[in-house]
KESE-646040 format. One line per field, with one value per residue (C-alpha): x negated, y, z. Coordinates in pm, 1 decimal, always signed. Each point is the difference from the previous one (the first is absolute). Layout:
BEGIN
xx: X_...
yy: Y_...
zz: Z_...
This chain:
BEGIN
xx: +5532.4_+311.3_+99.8_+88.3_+273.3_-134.5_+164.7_+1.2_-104.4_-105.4_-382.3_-225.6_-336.9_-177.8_-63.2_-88.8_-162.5_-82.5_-71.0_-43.2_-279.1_+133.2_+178.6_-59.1_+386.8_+239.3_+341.0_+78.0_-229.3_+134.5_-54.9_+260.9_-0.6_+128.5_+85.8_+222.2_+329.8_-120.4_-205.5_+225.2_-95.6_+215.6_+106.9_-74.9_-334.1_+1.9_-7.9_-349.1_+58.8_-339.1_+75.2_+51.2_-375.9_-154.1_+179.6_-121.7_-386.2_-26.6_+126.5_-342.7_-211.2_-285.7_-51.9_+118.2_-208.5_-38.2_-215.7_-365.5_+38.6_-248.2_+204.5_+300.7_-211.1_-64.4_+133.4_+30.9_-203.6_+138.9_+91.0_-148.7
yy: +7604.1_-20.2_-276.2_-31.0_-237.2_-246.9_+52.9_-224.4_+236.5_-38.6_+110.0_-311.3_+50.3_-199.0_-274.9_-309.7_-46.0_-346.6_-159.3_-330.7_-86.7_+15.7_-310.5_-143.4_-56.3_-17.3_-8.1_-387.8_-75.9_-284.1_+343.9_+127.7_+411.2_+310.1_+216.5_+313.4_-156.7_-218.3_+300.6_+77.2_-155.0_-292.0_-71.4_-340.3_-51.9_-140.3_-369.8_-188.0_-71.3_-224.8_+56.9_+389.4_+19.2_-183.4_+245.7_+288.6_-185.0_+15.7_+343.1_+104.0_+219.5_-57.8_-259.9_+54.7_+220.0_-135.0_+183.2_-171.4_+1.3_+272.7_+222.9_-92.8_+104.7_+335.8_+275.2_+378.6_+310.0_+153.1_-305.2_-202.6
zz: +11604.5_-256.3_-176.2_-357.7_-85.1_-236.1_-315.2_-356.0_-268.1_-376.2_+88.1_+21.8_+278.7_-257.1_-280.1_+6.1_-326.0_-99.1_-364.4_-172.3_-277.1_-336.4_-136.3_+371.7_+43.6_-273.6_-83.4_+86.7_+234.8_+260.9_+240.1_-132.9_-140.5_+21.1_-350.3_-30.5_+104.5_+264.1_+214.6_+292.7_+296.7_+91.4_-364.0_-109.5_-218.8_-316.3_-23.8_-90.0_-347.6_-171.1_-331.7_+8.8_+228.5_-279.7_-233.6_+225.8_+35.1_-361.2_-49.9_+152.3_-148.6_+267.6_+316.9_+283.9_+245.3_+276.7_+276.8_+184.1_+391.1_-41.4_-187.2_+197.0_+306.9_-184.4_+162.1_-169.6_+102.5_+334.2_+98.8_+318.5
């Protein structure tokens, strides 16, 4: 049996795909977030900031979604 050399290479085996609710974690959030300039991993994340996450809370158009331990549960078709 032959042996590959393992080898870094730009093709990923697979995603990891994972999502929050809409307006579930905003910009300013004592968390701490991630925008366009802060993406890279390792790079600092911006600062919680209260007055720019109420800024961001009232820029909603709806409530936040947030999902039922059901729905979390829920898993898509083809799926165990």
């Amino acid at each position: 049996m032959s042996r590959q050399p393992f080898e870094f290479n730009n093709v990923p085996l697979g995603y990891l795909v994972t999502f929050r609710g809409h307006g579930t974690w905003l910009h300013g959030d004592s968390r701490g977030s991630v925008d366009r300039l802060h993406n890279r991993y390792g790079s600092p994340l911006i600062p919680p900031n209260a007055k720019w996450l109420e800024h961001n809370r009232n820029e909603l158009k709806h409530p936040p979604v947030k999902l039922s331990a059901r729905q979390r549960l829920a898993r898509g078709r083809g799926y165990p």
